[in-house]
N, C-alpha and C positions, 0 to 999 in steps of 0.2 A: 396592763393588758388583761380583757378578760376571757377567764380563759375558755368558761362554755359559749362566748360568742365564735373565738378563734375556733373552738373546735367544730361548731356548727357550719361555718366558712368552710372547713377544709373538707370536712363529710361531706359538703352540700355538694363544691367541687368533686370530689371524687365518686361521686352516685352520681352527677350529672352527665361526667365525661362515660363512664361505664352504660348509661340509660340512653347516651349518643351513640354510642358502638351497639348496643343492642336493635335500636331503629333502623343503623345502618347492614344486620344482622337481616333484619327480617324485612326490608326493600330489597335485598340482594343486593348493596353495595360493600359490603366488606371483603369478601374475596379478590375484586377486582380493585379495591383501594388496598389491600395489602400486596397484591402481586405489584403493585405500581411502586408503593414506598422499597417495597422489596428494592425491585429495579435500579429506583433511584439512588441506591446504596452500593449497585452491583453488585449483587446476591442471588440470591434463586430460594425463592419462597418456599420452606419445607413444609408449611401448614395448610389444613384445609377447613376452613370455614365449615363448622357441624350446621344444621338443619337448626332454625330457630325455633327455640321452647320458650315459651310464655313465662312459667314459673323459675327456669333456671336464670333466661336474662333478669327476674325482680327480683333471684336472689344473689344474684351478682352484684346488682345494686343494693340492695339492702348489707349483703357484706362488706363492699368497698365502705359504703357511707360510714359504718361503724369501725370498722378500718383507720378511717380517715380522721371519723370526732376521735379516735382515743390516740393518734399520733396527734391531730391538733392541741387536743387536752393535755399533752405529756411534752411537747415542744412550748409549748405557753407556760406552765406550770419550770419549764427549767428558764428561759426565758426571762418568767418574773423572779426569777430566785437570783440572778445575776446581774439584773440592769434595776436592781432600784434608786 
């Protein structure tokens, strides 16, 4: 397995889901998708969707990505150490 491909897969993933929820931040669609998921759980949504900022949703993404390559890098890296 290698491991900086794995970990570029799962950065990539988790900056992409985070850069979706950001889109859906600044179309106005996430308040009204989390009061739904809410719902569908029977709960009562305690959270309120802030006003979307440009630099906070890229550095959302840019954290999760890095987030993501160093669990990809550290899950591959145990990974190859057990299945050779």
């Amino acid at each position: 397995m290698n491991q900086k491909k794995v970990a570029l897969v799962l950065g990539s993933f988790a900056g992409l889901v985070h850069l979706v929820w950001g889109v859906l931040i600044a179309l106005g669609f996430a308040q009204p998708l989390m009061d739904f998921i809410y719902k569908m759980h029977s709960l009562n949504n305690p959270f309120t969707v802030a006003p979307f900022d440009l630099m906070r949703s890229l550095g959302l993404v840019v954290v999760t990505f890095l987030v993501g390559y160093v669990a990809g890098y550290v899950f591959s890296a145990i990974w190859s150490k057990f299945h050779r």
